[in-house]
LUMDREN-45529 format. One record per atom (N, C-alpha, C): x, y, z; residue number from 1; atom name; residue in three letters. Coordinates in Angstrom, 3 decimals. Example, Ala and Ser with C-alpha at 12.3 -4.5 7.8 and 13.67 -1.06 7.14 Angstrom:
# residues 2
- 13.190;-5.690;7.800;1;N;Ala
- 12.300;-4.500;7.800;1;CA;Ala
- 13.200;-3.300;7.800;1;C;Ala
- 12.850;-2.250;7.080;2;N;Ser
- 13.670;-1.060;7.140;2;CA;Ser
- 12.900;0.030;7.870;2;C;Ser
END
This chain:
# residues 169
- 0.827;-1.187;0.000;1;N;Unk
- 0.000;0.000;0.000;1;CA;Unk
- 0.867;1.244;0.000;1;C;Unk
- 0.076;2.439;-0.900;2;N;Unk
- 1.334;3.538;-0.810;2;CA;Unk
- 0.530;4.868;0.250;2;C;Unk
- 1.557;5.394;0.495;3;N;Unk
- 1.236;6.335;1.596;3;CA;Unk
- 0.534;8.011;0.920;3;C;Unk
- -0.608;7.668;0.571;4;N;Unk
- -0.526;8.913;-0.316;4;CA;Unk
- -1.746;9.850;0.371;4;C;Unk
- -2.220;10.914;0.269;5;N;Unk
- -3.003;11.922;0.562;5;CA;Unk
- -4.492;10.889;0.944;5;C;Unk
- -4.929;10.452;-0.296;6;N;Unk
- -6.180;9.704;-0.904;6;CA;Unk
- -6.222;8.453;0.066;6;C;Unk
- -5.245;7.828;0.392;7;N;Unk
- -5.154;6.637;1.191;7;CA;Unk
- -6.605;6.529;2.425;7;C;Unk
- -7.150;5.273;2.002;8;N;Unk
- -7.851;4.966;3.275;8;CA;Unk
- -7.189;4.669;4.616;8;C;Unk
- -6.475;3.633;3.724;9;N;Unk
- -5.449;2.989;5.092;9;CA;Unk
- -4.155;3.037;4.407;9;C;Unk
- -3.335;3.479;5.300;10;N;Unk
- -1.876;4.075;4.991;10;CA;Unk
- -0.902;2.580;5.055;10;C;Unk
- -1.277;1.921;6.461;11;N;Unk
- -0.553;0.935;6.913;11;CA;Unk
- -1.763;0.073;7.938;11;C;Unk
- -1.575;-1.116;8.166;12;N;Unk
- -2.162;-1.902;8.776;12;CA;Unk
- -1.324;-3.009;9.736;12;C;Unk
- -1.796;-2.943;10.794;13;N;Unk
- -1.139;-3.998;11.393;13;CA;Unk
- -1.175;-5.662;11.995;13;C;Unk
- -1.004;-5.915;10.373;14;N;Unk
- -1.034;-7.556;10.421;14;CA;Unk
- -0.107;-8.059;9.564;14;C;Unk
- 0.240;-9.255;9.597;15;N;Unk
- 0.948;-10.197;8.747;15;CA;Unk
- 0.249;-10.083;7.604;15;C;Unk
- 1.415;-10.088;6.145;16;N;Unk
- 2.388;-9.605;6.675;16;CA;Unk
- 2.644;-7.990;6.213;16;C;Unk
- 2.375;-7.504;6.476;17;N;Unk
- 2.824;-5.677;6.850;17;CA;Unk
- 3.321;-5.318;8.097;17;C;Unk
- 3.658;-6.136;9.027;18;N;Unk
- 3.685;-5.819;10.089;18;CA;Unk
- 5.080;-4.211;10.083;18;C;Unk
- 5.917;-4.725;9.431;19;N;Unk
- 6.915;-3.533;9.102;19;CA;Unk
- 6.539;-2.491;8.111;19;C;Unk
- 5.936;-2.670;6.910;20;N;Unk
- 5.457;-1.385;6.743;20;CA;Unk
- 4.612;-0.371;7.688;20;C;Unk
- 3.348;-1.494;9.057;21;N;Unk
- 2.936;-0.250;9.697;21;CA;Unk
- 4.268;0.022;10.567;21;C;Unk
- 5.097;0.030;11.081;22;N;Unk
- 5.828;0.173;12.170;22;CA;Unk
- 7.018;1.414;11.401;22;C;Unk
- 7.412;1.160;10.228;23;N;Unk
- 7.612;2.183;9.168;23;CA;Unk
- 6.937;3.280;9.312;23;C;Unk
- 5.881;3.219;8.884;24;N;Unk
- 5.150;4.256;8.566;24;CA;Unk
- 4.347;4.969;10.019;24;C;Unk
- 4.340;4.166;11.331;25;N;Unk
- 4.108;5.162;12.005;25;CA;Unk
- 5.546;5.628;12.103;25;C;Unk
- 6.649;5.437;12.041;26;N;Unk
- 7.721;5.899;12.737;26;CA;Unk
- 7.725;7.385;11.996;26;C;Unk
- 7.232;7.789;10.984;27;N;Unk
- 6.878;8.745;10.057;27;CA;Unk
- 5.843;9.596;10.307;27;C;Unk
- 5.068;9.247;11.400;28;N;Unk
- 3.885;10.311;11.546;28;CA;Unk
- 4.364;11.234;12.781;28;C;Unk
- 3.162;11.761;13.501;29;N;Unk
- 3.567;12.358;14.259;29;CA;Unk
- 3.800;11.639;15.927;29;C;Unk
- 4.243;12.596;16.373;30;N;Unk
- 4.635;11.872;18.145;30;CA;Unk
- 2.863;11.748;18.688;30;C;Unk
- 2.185;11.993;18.756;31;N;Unk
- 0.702;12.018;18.835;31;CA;Unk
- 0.663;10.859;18.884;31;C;Unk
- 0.471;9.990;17.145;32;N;Unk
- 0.062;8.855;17.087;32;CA;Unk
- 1.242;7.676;17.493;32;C;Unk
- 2.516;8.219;17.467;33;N;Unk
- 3.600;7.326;17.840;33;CA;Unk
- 2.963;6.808;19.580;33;C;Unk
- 3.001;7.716;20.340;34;N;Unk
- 2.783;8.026;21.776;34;CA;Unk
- 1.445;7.383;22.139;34;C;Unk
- 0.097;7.448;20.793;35;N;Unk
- -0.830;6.785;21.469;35;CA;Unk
- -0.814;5.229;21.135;35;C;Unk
- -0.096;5.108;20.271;36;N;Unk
- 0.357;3.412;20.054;36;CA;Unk
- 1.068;2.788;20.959;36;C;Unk
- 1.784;3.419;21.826;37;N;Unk
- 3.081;3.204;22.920;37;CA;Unk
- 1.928;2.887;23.731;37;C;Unk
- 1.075;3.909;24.610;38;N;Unk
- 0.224;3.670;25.341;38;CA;Unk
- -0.708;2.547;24.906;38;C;Unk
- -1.459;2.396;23.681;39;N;Unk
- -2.470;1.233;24.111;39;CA;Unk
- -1.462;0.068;24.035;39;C;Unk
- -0.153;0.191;23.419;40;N;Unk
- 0.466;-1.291;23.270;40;CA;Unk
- 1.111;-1.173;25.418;40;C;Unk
- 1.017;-0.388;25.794;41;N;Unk
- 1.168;-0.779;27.208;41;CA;Unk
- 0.408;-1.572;27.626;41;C;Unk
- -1.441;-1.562;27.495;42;N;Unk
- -2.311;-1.908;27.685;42;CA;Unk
- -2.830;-3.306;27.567;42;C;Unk
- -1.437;-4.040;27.068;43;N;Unk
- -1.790;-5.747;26.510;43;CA;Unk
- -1.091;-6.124;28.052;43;C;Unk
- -2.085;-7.283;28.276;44;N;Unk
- -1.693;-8.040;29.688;44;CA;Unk
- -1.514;-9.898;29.010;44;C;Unk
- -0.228;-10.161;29.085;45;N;Unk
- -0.069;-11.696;29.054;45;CA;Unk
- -0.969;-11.885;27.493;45;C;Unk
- -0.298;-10.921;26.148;46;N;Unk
- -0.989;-11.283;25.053;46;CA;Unk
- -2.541;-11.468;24.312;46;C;Unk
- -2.851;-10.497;25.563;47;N;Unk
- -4.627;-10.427;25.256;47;CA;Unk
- -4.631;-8.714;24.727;47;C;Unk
- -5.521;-8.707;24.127;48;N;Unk
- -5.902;-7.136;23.217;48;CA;Unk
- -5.862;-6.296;24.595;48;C;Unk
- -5.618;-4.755;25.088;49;N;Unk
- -5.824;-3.991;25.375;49;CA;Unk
- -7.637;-4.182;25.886;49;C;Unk
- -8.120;-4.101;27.228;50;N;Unk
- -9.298;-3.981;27.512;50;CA;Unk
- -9.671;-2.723;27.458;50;C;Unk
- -11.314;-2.400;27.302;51;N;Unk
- -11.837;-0.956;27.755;51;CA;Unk
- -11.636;-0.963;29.625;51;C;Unk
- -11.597;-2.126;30.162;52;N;Unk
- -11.406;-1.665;31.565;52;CA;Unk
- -10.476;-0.998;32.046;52;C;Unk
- -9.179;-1.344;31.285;53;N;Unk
- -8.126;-1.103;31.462;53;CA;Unk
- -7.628;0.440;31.001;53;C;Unk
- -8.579;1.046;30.226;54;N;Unk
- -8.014;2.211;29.346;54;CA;Unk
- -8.828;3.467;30.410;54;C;Unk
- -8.135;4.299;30.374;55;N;Unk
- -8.509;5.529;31.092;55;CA;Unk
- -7.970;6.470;30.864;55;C;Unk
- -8.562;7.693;29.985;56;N;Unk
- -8.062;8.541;29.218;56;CA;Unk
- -7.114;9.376;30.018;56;C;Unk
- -7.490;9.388;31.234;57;N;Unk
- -6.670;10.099;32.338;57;CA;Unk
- -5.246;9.664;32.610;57;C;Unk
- -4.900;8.645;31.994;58;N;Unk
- -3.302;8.441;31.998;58;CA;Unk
- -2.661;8.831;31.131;58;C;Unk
- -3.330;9.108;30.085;59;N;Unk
- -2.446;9.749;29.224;59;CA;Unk
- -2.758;11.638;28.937;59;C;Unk
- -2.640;12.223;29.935;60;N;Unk
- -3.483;13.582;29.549;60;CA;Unk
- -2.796;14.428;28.418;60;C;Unk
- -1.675;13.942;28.317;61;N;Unk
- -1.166;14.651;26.848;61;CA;Unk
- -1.708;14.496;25.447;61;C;Unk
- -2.335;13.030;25.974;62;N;Unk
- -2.853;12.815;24.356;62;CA;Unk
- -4.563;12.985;24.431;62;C;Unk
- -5.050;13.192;25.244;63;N;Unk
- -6.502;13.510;25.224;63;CA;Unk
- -7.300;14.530;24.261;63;C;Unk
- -6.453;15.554;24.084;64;N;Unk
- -6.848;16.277;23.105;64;CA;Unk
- -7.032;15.939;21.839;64;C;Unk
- -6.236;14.891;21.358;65;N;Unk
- -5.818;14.557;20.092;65;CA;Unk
- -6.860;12.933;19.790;65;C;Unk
- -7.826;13.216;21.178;66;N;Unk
- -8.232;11.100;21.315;66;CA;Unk
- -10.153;11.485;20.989;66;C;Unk
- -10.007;9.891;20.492;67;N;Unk
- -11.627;10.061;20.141;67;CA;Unk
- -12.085;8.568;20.766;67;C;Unk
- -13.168;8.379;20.959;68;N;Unk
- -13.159;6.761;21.832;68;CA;Unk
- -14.905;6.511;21.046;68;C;Unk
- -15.127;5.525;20.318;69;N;Unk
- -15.654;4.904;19.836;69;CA;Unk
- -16.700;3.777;20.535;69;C;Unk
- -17.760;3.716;20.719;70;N;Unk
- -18.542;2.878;21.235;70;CA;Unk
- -19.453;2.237;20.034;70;C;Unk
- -18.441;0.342;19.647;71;N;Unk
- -18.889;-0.463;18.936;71;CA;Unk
- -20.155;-1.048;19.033;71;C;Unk
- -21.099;-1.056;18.297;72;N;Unk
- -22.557;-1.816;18.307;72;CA;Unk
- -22.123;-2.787;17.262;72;C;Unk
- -22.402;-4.179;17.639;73;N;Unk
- -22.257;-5.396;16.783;73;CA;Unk
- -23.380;-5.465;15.807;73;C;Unk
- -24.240;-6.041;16.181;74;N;Unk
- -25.223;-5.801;15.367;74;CA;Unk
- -26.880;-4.980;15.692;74;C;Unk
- -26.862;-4.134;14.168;75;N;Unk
- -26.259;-3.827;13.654;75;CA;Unk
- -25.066;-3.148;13.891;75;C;Unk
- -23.728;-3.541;13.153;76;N;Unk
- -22.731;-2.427;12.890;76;CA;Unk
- -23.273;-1.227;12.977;76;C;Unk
- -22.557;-0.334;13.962;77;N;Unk
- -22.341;1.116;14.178;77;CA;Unk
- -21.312;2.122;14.878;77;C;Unk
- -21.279;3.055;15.339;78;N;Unk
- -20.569;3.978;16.058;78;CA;Unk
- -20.531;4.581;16.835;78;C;Unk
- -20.596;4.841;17.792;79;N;Unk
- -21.177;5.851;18.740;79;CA;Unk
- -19.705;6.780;19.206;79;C;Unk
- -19.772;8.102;19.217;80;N;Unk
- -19.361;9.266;19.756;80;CA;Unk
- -19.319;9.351;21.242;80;C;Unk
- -18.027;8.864;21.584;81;N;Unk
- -18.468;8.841;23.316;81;CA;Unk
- -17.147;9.795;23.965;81;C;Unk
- -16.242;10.057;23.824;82;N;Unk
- -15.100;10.945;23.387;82;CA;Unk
- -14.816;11.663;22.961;82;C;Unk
- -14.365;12.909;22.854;83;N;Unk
- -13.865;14.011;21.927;83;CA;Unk
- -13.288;14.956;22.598;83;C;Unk
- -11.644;14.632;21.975;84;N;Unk
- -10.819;15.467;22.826;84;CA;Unk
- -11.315;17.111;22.140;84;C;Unk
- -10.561;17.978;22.925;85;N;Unk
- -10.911;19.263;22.557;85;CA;Unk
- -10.116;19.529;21.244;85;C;Unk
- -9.032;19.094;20.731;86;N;Unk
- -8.537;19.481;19.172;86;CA;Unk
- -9.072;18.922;18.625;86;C;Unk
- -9.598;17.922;18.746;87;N;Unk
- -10.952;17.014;17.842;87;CA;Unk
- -11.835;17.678;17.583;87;C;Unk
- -12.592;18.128;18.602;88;N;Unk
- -13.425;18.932;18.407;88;CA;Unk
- -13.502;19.972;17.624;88;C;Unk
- -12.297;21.123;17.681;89;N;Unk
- -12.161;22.081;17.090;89;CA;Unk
- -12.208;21.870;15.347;89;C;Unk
- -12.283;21.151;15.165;90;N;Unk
- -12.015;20.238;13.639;90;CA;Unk
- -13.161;19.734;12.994;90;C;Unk
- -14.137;19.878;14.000;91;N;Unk
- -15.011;19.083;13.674;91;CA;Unk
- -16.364;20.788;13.649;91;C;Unk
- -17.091;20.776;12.247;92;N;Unk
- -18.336;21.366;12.389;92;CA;Unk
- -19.498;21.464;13.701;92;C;Unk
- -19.759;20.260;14.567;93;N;Unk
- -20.393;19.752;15.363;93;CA;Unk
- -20.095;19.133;16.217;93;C;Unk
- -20.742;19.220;17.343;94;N;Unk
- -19.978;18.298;18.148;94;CA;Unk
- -20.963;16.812;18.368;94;C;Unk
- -20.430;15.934;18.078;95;N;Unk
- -21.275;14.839;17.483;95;CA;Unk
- -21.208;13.266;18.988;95;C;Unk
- -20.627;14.159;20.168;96;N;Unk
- -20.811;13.189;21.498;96;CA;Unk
- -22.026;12.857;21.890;96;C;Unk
- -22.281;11.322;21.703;97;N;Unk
- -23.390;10.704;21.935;97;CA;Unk
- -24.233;10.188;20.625;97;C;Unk
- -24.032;10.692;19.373;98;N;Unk
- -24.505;9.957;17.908;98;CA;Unk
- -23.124;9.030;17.643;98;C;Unk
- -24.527;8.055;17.039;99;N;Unk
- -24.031;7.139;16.187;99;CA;Unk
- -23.979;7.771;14.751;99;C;Unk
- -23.019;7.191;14.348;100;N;Unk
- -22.354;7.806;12.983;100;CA;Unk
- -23.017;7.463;12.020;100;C;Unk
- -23.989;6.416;12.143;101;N;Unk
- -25.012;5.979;11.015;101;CA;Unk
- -25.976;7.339;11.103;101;C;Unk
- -26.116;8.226;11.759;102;N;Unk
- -26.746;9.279;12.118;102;CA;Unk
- -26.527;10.650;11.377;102;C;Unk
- -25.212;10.430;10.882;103;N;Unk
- -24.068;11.257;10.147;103;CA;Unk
- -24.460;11.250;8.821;103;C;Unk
- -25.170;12.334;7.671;104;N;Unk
- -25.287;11.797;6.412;104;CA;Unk
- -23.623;11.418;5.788;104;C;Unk
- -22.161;11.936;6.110;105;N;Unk
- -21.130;11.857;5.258;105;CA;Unk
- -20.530;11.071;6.010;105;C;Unk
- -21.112;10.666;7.037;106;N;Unk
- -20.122;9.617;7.825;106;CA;Unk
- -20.675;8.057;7.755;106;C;Unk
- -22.553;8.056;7.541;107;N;Unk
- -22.883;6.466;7.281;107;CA;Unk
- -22.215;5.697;6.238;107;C;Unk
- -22.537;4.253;6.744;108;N;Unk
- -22.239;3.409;5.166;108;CA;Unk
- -22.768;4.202;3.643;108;C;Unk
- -22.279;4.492;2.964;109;N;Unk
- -20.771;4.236;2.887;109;CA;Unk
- -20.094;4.912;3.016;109;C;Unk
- -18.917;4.755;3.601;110;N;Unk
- -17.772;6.309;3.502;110;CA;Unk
- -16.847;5.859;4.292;110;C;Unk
- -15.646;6.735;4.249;111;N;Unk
- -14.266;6.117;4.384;111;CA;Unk
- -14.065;6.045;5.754;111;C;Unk
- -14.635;7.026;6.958;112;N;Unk
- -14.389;6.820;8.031;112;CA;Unk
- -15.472;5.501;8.679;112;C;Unk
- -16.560;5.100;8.310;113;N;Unk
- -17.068;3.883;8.715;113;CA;Unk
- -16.471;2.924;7.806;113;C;Unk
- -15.945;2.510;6.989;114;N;Unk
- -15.086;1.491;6.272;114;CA;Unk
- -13.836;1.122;7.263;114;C;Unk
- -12.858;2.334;7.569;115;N;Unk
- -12.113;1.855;8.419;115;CA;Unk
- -12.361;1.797;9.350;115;C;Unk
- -13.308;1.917;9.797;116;N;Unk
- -14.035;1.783;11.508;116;CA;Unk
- -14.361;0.670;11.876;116;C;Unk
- -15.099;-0.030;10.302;117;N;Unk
- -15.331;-1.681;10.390;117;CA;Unk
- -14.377;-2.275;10.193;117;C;Unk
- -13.699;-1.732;9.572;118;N;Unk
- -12.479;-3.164;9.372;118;CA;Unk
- -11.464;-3.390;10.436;118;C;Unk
- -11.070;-2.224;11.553;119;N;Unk
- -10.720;-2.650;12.584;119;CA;Unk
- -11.414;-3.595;13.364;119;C;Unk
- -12.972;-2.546;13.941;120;N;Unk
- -13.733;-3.517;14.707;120;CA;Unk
- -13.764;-5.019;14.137;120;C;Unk
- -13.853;-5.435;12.512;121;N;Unk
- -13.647;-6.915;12.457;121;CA;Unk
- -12.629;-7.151;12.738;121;C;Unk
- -11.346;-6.987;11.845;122;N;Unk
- -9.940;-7.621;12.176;122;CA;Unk
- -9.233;-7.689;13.357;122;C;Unk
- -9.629;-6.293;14.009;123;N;Unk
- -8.793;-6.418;15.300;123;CA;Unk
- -7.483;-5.734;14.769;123;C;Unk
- -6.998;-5.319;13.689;124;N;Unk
- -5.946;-5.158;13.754;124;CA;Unk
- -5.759;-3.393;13.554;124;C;Unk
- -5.054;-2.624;14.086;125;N;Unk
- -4.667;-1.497;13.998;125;CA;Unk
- -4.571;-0.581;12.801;125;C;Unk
- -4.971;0.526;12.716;126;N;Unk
- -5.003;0.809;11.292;126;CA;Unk
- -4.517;2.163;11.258;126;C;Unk
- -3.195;2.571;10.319;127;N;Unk
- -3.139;4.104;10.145;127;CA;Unk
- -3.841;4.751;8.570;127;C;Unk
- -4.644;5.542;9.077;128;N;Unk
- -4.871;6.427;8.193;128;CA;Unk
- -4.713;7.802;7.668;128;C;Unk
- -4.814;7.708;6.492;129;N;Unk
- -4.688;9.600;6.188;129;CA;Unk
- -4.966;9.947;5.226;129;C;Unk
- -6.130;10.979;5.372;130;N;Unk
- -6.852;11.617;4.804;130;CA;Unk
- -7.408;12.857;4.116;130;C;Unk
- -7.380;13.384;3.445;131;N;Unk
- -7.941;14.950;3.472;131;CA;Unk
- -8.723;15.176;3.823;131;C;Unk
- -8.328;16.712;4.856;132;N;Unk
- -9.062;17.223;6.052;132;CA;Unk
- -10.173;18.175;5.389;132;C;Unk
- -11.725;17.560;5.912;133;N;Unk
- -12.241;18.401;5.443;133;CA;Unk
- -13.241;18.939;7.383;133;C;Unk
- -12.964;20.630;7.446;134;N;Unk
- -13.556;21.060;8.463;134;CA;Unk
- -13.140;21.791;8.207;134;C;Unk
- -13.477;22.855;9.615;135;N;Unk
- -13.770;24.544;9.378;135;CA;Unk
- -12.660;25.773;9.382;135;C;Unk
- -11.145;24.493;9.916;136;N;Unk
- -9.853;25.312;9.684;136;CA;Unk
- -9.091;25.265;8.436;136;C;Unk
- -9.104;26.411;7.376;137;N;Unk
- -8.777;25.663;5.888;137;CA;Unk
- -7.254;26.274;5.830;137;C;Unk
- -6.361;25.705;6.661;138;N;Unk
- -5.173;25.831;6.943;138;CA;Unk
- -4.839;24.700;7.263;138;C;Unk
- -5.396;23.731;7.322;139;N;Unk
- -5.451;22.281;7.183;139;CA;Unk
- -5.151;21.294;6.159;139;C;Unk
- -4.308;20.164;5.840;140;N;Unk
- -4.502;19.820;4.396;140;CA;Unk
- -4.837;18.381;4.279;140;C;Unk
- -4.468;17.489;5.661;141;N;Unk
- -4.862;16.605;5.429;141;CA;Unk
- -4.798;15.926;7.312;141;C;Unk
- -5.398;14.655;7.398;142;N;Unk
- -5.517;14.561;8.974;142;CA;Unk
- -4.626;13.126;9.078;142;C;Unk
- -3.885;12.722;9.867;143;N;Unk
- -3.364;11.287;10.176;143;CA;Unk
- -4.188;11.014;11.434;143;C;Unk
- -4.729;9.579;11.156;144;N;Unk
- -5.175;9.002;12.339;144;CA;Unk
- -4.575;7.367;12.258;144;C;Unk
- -4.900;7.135;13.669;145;N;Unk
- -4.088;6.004;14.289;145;CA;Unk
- -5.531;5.158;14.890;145;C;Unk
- -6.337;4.042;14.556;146;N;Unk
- -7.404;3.282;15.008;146;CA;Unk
- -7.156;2.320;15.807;146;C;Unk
- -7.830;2.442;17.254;147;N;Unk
- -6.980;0.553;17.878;147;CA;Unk
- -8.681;0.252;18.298;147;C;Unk
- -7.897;-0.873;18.710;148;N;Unk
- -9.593;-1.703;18.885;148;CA;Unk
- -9.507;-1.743;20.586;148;C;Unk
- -10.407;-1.675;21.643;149;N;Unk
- -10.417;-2.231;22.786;149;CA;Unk
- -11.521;-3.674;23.114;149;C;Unk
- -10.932;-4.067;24.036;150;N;Unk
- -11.769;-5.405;23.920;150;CA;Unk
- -12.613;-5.316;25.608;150;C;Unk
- -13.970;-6.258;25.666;151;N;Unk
- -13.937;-6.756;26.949;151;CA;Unk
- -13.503;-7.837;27.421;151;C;Unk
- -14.296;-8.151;28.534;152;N;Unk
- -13.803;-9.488;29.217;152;CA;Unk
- -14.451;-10.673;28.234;152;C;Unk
- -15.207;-10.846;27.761;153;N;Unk
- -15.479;-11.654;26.637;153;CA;Unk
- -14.337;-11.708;25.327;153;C;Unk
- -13.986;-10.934;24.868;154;N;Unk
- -12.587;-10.346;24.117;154;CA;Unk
- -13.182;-10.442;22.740;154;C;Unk
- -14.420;-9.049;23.065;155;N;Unk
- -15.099;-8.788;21.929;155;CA;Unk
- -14.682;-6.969;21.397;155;C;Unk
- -14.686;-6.504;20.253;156;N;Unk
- -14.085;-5.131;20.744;156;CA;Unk
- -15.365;-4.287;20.773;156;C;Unk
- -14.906;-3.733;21.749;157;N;Unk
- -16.543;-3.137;22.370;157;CA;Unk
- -15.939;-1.707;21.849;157;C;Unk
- -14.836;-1.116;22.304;158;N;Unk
- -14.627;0.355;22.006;158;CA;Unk
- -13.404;0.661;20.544;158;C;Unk
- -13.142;1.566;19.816;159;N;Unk
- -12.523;2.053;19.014;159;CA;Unk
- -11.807;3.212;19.676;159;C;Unk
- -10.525;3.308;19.594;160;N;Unk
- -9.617;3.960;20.479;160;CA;Unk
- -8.784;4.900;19.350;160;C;Unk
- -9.464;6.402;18.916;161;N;Unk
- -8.519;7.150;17.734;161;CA;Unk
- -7.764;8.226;18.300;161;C;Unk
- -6.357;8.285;17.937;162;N;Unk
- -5.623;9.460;18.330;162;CA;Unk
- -5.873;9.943;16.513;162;C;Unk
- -5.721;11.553;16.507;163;N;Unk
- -5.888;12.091;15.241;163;CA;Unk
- -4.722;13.184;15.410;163;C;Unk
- -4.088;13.819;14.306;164;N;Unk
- -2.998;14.783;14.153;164;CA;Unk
- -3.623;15.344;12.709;164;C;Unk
- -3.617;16.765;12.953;165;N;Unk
- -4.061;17.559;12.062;165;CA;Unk
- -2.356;18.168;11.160;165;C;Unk
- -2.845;17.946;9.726;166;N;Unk
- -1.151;18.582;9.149;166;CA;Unk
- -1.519;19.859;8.489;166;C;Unk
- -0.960;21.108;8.955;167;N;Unk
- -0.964;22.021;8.419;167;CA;Unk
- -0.538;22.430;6.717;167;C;Unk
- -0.872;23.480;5.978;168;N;Unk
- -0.535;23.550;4.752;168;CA;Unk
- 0.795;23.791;4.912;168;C;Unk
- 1.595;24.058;3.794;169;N;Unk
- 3.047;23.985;4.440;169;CA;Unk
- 3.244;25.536;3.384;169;C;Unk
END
């Protein structure tokens, strides 16, 4: 996969890419480097990162930059349960507490519920990057970083996004 503007998914983390994603975050920003460090803290004895375990309050540097996802199985959906304050600022609305099927540019189909599902199925980590579209047009495109959280069943109940906004240059 190439790393380009248009990219859904930049890098993914599974066999075998496992080194292109690890590449290519080493290339983004400390944001998403830092929130990968943290949820990969979050694995106990080789099990996924739990939502019990995650508490935005340990990491307060990256809160601004974090969005937290509440998975509905079936049907597939999204829910808005998170939004750091630079998130916010980025965003037209503030959309805490909708489901994204709720969203006319965000339902099936569209690129941010595509990669939303394909984590929640795979489980596996996903970088993306995109062109930024919101209300700062000094903006040109957004990197985000997707992890999955699991419960005690080791189902992924939450979606865990750090986002980095790239300025025009």
């Amino acid at each position: 996969m190439n790393d380009s503007d248009s990219e859904l998914v930049a890098a993914e983390l599974c066999s075998p890419q496992e080194e292109h994603f690890y590449e290519t975050l080493a290339a983004r920003s400390l944001v998403l480097q830092d929130g990968f460090k943290f949820w990969n803290s979050l694995h106990r004895d080789g099990v996924f990162p739990r939502r019990s375990d995650f508490n935005p309050f340990d990491v307060p540097s990256l809160m601004p930059n974090m969005l937290l996802f509440e998975v509905q199985d079936r049907p597939r959906d999204f829910r808005y349960r998170v939004i750091g304050t630079t998130v916010s600022e980025h965003f037209f609305t503030n959309w805490t507490g909708h489901w994204m099927s709720e969203i006319d540019h965000q339902k099936p189909p569209s690129r941010v519920w595509d990669t939303c599902d394909r984590v929640a199925s795979t489980r596996h980590p996903i970088l993306g990057k995109v062109p930024y579209v919101g209300p700062n047009s000094e903006f040109i495109y957004s990197e985000d970083l997707i992890l999955p959280l699991v419960n005690d069943q080791d189902e992924v109940v939450n979606l865990l996004i750090f986002l980095s906004y790239i300025r025009k240059e």
